[in-house]
Backbone as JSON, one array per atom type, in Angstrom:
{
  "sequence": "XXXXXXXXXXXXXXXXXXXXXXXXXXXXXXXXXXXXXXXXXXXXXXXXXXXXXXXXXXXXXXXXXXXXXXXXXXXXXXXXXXXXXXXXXXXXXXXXXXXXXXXXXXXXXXXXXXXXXXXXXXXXXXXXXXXXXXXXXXXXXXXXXXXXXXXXXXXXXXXXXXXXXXXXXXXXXXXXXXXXXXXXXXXXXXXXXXXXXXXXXXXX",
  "N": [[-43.56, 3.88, -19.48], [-40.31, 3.85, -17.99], [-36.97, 4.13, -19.3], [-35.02, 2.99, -17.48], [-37.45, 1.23, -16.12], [-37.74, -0.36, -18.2], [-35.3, -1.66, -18.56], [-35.32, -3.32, -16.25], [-37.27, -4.72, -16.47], [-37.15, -6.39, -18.85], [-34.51, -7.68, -17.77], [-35.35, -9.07, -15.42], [-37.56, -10.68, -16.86], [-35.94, -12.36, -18.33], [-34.33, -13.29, -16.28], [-36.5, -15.21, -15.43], [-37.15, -16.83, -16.97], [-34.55, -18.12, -17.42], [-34.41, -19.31, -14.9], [-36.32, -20.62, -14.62], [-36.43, -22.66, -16.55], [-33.57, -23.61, -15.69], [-33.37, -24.01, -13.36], [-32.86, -22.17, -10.05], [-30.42, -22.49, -8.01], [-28.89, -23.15, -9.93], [-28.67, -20.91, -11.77], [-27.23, -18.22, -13.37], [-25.94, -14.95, -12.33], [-23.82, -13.86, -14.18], [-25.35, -15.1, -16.35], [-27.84, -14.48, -16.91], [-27.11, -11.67, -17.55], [-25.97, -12.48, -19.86], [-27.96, -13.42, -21.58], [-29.58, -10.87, -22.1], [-28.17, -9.36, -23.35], [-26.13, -7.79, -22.27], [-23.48, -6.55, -20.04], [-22.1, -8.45, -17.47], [-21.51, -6.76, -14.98], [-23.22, -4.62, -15.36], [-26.02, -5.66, -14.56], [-25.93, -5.38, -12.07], [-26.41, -2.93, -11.76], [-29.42, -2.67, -11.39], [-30.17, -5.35, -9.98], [-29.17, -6.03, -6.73], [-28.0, -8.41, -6.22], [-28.95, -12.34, -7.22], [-30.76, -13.39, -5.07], [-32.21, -11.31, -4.96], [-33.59, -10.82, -7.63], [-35.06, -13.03, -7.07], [-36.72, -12.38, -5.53], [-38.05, -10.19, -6.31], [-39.46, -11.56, -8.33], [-40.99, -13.09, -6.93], [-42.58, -10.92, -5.93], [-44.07, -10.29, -7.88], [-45.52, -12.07, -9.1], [-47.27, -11.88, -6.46], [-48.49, -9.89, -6.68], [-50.51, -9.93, -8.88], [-51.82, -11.71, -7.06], [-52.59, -10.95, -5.12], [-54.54, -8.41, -6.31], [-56.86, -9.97, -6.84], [-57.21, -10.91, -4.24], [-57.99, -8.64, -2.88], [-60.48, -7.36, -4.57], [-62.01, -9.88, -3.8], [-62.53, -9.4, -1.46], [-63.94, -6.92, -0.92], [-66.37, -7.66, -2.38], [-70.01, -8.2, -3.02], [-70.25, -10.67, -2.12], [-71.49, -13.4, 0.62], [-69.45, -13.53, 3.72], [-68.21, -15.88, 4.28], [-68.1, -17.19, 2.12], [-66.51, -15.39, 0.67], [-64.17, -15.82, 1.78], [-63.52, -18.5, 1.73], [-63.02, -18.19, -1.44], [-61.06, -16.6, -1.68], [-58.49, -18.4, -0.18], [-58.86, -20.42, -2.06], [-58.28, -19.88, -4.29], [-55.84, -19.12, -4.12], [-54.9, -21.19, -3.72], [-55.07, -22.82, -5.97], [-53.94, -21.52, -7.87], [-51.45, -20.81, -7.05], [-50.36, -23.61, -7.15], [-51.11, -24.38, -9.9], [-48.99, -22.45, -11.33], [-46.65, -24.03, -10.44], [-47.03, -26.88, -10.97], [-46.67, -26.36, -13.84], [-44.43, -24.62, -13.49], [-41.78, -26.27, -12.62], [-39.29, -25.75, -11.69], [-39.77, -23.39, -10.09], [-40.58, -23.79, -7.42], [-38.3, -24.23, -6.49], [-37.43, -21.5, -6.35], [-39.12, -20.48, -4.33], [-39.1, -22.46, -2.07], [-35.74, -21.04, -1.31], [-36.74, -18.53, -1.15], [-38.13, -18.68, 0.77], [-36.44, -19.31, 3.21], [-34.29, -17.62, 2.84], [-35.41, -14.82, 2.8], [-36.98, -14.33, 5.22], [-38.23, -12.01, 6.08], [-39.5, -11.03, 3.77], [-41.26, -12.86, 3.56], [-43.08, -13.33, 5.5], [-44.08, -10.22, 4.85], [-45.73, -10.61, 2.81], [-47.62, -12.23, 4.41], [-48.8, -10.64, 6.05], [-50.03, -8.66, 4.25], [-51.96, -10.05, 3.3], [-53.41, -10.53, 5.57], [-54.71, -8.28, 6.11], [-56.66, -8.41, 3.76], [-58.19, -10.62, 4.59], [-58.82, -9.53, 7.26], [-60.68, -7.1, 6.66], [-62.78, -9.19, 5.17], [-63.44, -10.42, 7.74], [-64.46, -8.69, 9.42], [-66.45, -7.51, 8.4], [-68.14, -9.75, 8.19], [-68.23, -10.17, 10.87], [-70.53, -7.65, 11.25], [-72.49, -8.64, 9.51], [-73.41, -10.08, 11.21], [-72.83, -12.68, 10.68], [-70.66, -14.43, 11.39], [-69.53, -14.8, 15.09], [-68.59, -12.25, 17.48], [-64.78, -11.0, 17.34], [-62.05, -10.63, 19.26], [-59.84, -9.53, 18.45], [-59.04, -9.04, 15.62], [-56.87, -9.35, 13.65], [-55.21, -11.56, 14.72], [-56.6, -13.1, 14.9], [-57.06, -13.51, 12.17], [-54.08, -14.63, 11.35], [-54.1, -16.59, 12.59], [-55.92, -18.35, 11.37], [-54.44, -18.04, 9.0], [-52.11, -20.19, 9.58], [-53.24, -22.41, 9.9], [-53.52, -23.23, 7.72], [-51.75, -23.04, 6.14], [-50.08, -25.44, 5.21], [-51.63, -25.38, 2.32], [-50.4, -23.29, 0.89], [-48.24, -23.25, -0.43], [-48.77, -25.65, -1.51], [-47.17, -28.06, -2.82], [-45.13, -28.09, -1.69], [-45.39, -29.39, 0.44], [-46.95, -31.36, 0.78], [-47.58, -34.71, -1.55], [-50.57, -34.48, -2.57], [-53.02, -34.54, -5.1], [-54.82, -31.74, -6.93], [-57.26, -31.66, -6.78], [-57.71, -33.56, -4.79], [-56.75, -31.91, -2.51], [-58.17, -29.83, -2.31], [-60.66, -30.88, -1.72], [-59.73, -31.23, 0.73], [-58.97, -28.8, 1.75], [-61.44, -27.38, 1.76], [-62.87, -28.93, 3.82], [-60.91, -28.4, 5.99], [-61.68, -25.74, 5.95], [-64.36, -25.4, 6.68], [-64.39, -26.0, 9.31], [-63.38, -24.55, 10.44], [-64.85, -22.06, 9.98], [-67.18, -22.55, 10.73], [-66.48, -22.37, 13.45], [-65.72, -19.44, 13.45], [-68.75, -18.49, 13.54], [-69.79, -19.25, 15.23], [-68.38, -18.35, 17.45], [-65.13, -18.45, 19.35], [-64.45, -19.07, 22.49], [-61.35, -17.55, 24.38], [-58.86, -19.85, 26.19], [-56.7, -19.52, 29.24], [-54.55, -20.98, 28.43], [-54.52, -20.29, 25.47], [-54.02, -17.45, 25.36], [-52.44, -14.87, 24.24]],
  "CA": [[-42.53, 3.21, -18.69], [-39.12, 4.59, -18.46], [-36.01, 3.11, -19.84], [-34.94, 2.06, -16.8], [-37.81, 0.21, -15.8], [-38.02, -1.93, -19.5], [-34.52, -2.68, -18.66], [-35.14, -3.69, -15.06], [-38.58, -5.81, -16.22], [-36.16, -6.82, -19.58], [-33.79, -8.32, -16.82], [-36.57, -9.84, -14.49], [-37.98, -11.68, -17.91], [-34.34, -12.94, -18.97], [-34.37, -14.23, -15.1], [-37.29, -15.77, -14.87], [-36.95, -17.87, -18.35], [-33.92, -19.13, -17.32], [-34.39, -20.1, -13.38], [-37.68, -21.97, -14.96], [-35.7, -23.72, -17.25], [-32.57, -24.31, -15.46], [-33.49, -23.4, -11.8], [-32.5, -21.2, -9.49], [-29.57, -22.54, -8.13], [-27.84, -23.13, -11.69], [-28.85, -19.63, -12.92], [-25.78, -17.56, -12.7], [-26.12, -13.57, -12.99], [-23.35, -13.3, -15.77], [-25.76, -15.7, -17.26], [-29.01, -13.64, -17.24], [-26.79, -10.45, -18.31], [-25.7, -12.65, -21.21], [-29.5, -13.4, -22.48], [-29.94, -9.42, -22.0], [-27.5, -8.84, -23.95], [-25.34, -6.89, -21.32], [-22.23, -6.89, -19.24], [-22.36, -8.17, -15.7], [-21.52, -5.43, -14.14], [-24.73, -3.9, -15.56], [-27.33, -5.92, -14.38], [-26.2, -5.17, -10.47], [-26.92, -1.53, -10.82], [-30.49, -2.98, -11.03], [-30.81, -6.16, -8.86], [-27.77, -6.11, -5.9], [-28.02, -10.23, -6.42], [-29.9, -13.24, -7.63], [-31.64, -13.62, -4.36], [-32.95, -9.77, -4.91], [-34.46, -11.04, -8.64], [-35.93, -13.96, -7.32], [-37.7, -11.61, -4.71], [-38.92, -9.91, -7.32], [-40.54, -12.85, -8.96], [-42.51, -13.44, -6.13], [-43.31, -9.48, -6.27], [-44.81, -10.42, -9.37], [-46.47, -13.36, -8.82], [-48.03, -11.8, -5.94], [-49.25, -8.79, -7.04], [-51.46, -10.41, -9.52], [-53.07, -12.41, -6.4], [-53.13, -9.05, -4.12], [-55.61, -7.77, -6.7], [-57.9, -10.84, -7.09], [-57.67, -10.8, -3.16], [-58.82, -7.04, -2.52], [-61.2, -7.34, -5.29], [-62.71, -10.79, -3.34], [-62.77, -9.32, 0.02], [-64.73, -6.12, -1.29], [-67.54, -8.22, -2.88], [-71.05, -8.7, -2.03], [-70.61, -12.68, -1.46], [-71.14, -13.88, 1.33], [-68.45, -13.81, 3.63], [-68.01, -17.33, 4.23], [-68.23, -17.61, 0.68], [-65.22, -15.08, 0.33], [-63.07, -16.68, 2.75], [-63.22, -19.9, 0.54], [-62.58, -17.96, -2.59], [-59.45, -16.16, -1.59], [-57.57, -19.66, 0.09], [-58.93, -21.6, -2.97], [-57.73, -19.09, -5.76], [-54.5, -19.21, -3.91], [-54.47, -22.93, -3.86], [-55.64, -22.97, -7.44], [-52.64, -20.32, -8.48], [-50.26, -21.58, -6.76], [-50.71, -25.43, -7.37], [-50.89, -24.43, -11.53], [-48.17, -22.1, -11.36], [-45.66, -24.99, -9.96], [-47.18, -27.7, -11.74], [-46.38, -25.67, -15.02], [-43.05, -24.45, -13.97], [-41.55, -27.37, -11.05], [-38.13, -24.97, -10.71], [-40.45, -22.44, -8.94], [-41.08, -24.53, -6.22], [-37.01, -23.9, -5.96], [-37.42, -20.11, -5.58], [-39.96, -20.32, -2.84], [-38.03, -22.63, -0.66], [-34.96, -20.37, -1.34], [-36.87, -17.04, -0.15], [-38.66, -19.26, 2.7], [-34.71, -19.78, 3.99], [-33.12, -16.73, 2.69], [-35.5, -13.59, 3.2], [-38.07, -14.86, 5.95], [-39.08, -10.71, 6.28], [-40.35, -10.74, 2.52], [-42.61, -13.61, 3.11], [-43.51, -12.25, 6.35], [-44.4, -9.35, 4.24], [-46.7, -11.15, 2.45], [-48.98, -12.66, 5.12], [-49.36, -9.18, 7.09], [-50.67, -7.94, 3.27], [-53.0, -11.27, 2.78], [-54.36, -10.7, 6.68], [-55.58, -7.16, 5.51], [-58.02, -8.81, 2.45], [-59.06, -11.11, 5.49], [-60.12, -8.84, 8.12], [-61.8, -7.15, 5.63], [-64.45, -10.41, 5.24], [-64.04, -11.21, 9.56], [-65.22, -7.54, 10.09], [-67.87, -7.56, 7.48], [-68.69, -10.9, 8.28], [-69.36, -9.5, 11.92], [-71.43, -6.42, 11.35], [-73.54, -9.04, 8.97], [-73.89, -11.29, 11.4], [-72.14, -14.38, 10.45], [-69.69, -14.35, 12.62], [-69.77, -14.15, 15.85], [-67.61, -11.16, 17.64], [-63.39, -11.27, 18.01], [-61.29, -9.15, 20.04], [-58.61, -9.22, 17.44], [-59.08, -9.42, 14.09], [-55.62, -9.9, 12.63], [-54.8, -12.61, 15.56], [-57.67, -14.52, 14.15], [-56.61, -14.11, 10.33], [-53.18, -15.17, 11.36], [-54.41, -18.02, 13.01], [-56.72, -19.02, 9.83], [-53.09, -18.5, 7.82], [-51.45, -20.94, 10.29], [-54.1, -23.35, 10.21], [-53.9, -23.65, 6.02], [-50.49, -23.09, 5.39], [-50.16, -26.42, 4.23], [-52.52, -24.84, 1.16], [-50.1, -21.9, 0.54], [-47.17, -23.89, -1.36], [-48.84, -27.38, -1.3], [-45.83, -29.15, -3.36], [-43.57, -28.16, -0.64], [-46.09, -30.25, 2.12], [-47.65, -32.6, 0.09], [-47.84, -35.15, -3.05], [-51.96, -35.03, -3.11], [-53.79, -34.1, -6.41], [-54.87, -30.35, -6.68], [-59.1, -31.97, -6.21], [-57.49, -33.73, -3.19], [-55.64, -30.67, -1.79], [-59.6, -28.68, -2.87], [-61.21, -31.33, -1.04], [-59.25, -31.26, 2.5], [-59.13, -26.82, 2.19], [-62.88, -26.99, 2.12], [-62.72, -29.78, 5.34], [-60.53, -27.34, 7.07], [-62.5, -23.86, 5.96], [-65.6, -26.16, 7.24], [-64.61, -26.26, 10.77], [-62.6, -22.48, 10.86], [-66.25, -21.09, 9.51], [-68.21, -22.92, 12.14], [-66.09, -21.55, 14.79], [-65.84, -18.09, 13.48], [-69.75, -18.43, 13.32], [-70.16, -19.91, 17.18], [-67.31, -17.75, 18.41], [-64.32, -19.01, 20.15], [-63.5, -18.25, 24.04], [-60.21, -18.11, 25.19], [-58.54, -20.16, 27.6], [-55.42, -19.31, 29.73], [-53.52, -21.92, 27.43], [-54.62, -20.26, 24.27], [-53.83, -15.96, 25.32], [-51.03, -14.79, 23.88]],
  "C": [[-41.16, 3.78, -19.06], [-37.86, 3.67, -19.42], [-35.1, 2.78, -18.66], [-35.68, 1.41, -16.21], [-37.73, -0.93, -16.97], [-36.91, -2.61, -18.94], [-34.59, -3.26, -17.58], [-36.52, -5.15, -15.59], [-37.91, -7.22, -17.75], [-34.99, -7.92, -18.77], [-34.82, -9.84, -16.17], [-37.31, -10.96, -15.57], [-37.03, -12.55, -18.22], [-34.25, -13.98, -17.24], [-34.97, -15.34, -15.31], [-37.67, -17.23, -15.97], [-35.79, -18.49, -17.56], [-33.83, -20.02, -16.05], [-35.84, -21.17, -13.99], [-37.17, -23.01, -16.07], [-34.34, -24.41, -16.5], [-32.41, -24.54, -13.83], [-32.35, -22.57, -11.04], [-31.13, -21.24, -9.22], [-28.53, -23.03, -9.27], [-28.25, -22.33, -12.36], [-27.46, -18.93, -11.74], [-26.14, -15.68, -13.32], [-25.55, -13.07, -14.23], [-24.41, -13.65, -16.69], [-27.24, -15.3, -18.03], [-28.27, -12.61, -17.71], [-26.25, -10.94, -19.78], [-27.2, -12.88, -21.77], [-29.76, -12.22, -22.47], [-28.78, -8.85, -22.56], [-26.52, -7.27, -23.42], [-24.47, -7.61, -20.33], [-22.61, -7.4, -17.47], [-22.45, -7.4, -14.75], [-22.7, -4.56, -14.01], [-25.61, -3.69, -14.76], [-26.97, -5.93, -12.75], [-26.5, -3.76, -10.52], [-28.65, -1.68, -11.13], [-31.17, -4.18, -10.11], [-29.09, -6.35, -7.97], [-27.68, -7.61, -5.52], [-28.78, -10.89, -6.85], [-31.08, -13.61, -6.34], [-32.79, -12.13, -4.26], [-34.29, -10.15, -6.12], [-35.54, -12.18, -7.97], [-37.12, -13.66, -5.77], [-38.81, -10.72, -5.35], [-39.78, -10.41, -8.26], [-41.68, -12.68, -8.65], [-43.28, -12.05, -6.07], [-44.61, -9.87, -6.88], [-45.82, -11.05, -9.41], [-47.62, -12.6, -8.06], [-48.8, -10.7, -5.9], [-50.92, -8.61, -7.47], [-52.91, -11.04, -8.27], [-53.68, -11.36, -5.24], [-54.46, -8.41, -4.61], [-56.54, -8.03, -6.63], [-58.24, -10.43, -5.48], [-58.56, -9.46, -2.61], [-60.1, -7.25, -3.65], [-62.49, -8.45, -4.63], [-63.46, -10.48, -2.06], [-64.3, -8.34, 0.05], [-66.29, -6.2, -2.18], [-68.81, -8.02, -2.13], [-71.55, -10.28, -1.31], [-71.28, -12.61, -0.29], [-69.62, -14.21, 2.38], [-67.8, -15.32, 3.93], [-67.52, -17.69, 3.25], [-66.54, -17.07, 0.34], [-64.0, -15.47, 0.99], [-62.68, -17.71, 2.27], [-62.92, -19.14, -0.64], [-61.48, -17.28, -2.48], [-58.21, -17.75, -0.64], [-58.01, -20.74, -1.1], [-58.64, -20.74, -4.56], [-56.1, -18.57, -5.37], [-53.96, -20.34, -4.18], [-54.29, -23.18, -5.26], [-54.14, -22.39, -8.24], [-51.64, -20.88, -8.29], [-49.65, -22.9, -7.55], [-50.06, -24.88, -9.32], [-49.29, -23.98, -12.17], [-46.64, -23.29, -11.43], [-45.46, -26.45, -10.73], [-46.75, -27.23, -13.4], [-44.98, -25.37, -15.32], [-41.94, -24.72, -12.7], [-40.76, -26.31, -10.48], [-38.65, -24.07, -9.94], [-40.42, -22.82, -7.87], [-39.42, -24.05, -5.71], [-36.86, -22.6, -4.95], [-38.34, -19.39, -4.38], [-39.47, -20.73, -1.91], [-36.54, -21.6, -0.19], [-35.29, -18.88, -0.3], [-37.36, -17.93, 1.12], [-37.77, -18.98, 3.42], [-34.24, -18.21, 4.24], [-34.07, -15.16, 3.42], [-37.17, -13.92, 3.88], [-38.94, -13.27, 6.26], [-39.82, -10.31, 5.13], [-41.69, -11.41, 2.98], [-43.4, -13.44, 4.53], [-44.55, -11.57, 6.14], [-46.0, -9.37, 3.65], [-47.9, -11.75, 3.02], [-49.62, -11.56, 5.48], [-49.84, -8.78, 5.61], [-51.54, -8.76, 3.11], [-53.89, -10.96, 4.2], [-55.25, -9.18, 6.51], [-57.02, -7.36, 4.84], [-59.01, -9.46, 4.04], [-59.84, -10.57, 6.75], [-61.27, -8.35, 7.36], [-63.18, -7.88, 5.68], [-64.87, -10.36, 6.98], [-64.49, -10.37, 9.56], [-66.78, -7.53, 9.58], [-68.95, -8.52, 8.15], [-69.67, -10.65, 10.2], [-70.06, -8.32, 12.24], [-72.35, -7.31, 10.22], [-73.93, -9.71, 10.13], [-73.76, -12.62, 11.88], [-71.14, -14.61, 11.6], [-69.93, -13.24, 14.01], [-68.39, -12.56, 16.31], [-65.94, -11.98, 18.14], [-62.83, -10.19, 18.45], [-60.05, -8.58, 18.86], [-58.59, -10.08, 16.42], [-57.79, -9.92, 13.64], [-54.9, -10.46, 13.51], [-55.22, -13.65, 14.92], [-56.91, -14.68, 12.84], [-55.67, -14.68, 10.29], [-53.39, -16.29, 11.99], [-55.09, -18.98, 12.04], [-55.47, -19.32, 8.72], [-52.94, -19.81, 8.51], [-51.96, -22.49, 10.22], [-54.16, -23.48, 8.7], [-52.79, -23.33, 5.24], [-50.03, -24.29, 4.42], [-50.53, -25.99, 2.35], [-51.29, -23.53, 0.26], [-48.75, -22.29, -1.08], [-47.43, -25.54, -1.12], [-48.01, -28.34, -2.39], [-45.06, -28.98, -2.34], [-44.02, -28.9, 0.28], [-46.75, -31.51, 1.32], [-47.68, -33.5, -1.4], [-49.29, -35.19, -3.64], [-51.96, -34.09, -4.54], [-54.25, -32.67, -6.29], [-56.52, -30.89, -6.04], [-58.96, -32.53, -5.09], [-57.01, -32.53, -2.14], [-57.06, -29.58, -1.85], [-60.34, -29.41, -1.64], [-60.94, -31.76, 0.98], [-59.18, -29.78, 2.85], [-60.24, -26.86, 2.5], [-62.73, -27.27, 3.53], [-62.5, -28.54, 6.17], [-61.58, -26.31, 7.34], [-64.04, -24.59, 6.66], [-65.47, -25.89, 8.49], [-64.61, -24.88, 11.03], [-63.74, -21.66, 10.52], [-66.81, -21.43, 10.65], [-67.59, -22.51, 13.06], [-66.18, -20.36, 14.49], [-67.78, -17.4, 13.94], [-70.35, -18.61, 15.0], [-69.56, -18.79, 17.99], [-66.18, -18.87, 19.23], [-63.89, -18.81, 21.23], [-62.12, -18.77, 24.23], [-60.19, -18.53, 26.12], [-57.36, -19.63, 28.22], [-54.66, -19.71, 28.56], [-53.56, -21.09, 26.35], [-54.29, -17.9, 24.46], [-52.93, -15.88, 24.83], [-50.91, -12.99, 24.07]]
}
């Protein structure tokens, strides 16, 4: 690693301690370049603001679940099976993550607001893992045929968003919030499995 990434991941650590201790909006940049033992001025020729670091968080965060996801999709499960294990190892991640460190929940609503093309970003890379299974799933079989794969997966997001940051939608329990994802993935399997025809109402 070079020496400007330590000091850029050196930075990003010094962030991420203090927005989880003090949250986001009462972290101040002088105030991460003072735990890094550097001048303000510094730490912008590596993040051009606090809404840049706390983009990079979620980088971070989601990297980790990028891998699990490609790694889930590429299995021999079942895909049914993998379709429930990538929205319930998000739920699972998520949920712990937040419950562990509440001010997070800050820096998600923040990018929700502030950089709606990151998180964007992030579904169009999560509907990838999921064609993945729908395609599989219909050259096994299981599913019947769709005209458009990454209509459907974005319609499966849409339909379980709730699940994605469930503190920001809900007060249930994480085994309550386990036990209404299944519900859902219950019905969204049995249709993928039947097929769905369009109507006029529903083309886009």
């Amino acid at each position: 690693m070079s020496d400007k990434s330590k000091t850029r991941e050196q930075i990003l650590d010094a962030a991420m301690n203090r927005i989880k201790h003090y949250g986001y909006g009462k972290t101040t940049m002088s105030e991460i370049a003072r735990d890094c033992d550097m001048s303000a001025g510094n730490i912008y020729r590596f993040f051009a603001s606090k809404l840049d670091i706390a983009e990079a968080m979620a980088r971070k965060f989601n990297s980790d679940l990028y891998q699990t996801y490609s790694e889930i999709s590429r299995s021999d499960a079942p895909p049914a099976q993998r379709l429930r294990q990538v929205f319930h190892y998000g739920l699972d991640q998520t949920f712990d993550a937040i419950e562990r460190e509440a001010k997070i929940l800050e820096v998600a609503e923040v990018l929700g607001e502030e950089r709606p093309l990151f998180m964007n970003e992030g579904l169009a890379q999560e509907r990838i893992y999921l064609c993945t299974i729908l395609e599989d799933g219909i050259e096994r079989g299981d599913f019947a045929p769709i005209a458009d794969c990454n209509y459907t997966a974005e319609m499966i997001q849409s339909a379980l968003m709730k699940y994605r940051f469930p503190q920001l939608f809900s007060r249930l329990t994480l085994p309550k919030l386990r036990r209404e994802l299944n519900g859902v993935l219950d019905i969204i399997i049995a249709g993928l499995a039947k097929g769905i025809e369009k109507t006029p109402e529903t083309e886009h």
